[in-house]
C-alpha positions in Angstrom: 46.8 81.5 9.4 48.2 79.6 6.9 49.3 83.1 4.2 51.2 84.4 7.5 53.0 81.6 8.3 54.4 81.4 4.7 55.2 84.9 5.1 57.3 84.4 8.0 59.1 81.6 6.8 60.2 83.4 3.9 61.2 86.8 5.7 63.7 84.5 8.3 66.8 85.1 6.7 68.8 82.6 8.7 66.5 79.9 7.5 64.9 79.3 11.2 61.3 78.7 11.7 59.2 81.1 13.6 58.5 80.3 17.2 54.7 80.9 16.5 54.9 78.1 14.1 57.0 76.0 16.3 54.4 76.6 19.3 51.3 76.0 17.6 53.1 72.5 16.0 53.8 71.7 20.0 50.7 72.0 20.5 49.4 70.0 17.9 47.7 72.1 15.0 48.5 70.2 11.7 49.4 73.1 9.3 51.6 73.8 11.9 53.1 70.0 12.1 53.2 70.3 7.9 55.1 72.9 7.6 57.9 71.5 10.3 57.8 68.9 8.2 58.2 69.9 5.4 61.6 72.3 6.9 63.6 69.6 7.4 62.4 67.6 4.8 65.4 67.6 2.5 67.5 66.8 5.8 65.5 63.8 6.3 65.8 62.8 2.4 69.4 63.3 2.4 69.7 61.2 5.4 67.9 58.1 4.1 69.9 58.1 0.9 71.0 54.4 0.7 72.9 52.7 -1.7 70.1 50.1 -3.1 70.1 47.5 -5.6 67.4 46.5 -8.1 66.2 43.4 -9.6 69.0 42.8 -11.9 71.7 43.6 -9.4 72.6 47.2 -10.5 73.8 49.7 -7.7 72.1 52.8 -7.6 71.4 55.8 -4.8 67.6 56.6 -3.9 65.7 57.4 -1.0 64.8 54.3 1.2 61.7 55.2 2.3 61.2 53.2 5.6 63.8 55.5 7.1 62.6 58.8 5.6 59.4 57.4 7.2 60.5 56.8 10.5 62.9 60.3 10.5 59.6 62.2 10.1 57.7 60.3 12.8 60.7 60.9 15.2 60.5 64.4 14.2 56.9 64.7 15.1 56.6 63.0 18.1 59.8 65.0 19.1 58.1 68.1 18.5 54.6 67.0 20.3 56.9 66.0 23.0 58.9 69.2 23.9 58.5 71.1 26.4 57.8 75.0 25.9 
C-alpha cells in the first residue's frame, strides 16, 4: 500500500491528499495517519516558530516543540474524529 500512496501524493498537482489516504487515516491505519502527518508538517513547524531565548539571554527563532507537539495531536485526533 505504502509505493501507491506515494504515488498518489506525488501525481496530485494541487498538492491535496488523496481521499484513499485520507479514509484509511479516519479509520485508523498508521501509514495512513504518517503520511497526514507528515503533509502538514511544515504548516505545523511554521506555526510553533517562537521567538526563544537561551541561557545567556540571546533572542533567537526555533521551533518550540510543546506546540508542534500538541498541533500534530490535534491533527490526529481531528482526523480520527471526522466524520466520512
Amino acid at each position: 500500500m505504502n509505493g501507491l500512496i506515494n504515488t498518489n501524493i506525488e501525481n496530485n498537482e494541487r498538492g491535496l491528499l488523496p481521499y484513499p489516504i485520507i479514509f484509511a487515516a479516519n479509520k485508523g491505519e498508521p501509514d495512513a495517519m504518517k503520511i497526514v502527518v507528515q503533509h502538514y508538517g511544515s504548516y505545523m513547524t511554521s506555526l510553533s516558530m517562537r521567538r526563544l531565548r537561551d541561557e545567556r539571554g540571546n533572542t533567537y527563532w526555533g521551533i518550540d516543540e510543546d506546540i508542534r507537539d500538541r498541533l500534530q495531536s490535534k491533527l490526529m485526533q481531528s482526523v480520527l474524529a471526522f466524520k466520512l
